[in-house]
N, C-alpha and C positions, 0 to 999 in steps of 0.2 A: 373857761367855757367858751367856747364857738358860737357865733353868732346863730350856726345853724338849730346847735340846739337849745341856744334861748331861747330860737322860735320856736321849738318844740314843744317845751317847757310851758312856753309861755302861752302857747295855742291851746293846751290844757287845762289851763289854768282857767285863762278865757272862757274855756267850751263849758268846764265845771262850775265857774261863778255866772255865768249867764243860765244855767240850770236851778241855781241855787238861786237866783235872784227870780227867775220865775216860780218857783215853790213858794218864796215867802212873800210875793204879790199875792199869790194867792192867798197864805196865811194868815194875812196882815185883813186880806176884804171879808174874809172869814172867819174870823174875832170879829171884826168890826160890827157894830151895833146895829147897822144898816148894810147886808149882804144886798149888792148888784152886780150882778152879772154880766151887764152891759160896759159897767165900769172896767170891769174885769177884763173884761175884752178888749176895750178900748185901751187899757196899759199895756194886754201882753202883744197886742198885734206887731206895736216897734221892732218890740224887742225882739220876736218869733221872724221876723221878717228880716233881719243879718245872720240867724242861724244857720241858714245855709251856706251862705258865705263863708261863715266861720267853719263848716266845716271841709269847703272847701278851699281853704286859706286862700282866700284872699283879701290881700288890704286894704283895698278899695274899701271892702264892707263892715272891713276895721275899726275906720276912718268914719264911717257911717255910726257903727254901734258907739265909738267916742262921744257922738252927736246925742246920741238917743239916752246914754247914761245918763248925762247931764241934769236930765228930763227928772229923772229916778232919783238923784241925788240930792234933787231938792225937795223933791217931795218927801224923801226921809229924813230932810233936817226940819223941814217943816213938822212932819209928824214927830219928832224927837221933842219936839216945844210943846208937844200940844197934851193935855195931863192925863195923865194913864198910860200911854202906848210911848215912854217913852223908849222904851228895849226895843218897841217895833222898829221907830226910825234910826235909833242905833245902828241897828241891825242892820235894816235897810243902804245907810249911809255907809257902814264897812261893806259892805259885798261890793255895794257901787266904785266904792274908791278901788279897789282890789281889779274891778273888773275894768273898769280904766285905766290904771296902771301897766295890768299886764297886757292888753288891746295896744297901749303907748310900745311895751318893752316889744310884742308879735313885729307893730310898722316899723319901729328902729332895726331890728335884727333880721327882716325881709328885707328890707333896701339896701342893706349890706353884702346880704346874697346877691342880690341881684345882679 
C-alpha cells in the first residue's frame, strides 16, 4: 500500500470516527440522567472546529484533532469507571483510540508525500 493511499484510507476513517464520536457525545448526554445542552456544546465545539480541516486535509488540523482526542479519551475512561455507563465509555474510549490512530497513520503518510 502507498503512502498515498493510507492517506486516503486513513482520512476516511478519520472523517467517519470523528462523526461517530460526535453521535455518541451526544448519546452518551442524552441517557444521561442530567441532559445539558450547554455541556453538549461545550464538547462538540473542539471537535467540530478540525472538521474542516479534515476535510480539507490538512495536517496541521490533524495534529490539532490528536490534541483535542486526548480530551475525549479521558473522559470515556473516566466514564467507563463510573457504575452503569460502563459501555458508554467503552465506547467512547474505542472510537477515540481509533480516531487517533488513523489522525497519527493521515500525518505519517502526508509527510511522506510531501
Amino acid at each position: 500500500m502507498t503512502s498515498e493511499t493510507s492517506a486516503k484510507s486513513a482520512l476516511r476513517v478519520t472523517i467517519g470516527a470523528s462523526f461517530l464520536l460526535l453521535a455518541v457525545l451526544v448519546l452518551i448526554q442524552w441517557t444521561s440522567g442530567s441532559f445539558n445542552l450547554i455541556i453538549l456544546i461545550a464538547q462538540m465545539i473542539p471537535l467540530a472546529l478540525t472538521l474542516p480541516g479534515q476535510f480539507s486535509k490538512s495536517s496541521r488540523s490533524m495534529q490539532w484533532l490528536c490534541f483535542v482526542v486526548l480530551f475525549f479519551l479521558i473522559q470515556g475512561i473516566l466514564l467507563a469507571f463510573t457504575p452503569g455507563r460502563m459501555w458508554a465509555g467503552l465506547t467512547e474510549t474505542a472510537i477515540c483510540l481509533i480516531l487517533f490512530f488513523s489522525a497519527i497513520i493521515f500525518i505519517r503518510a502526508s509527510r511522506k508525500t510531501a
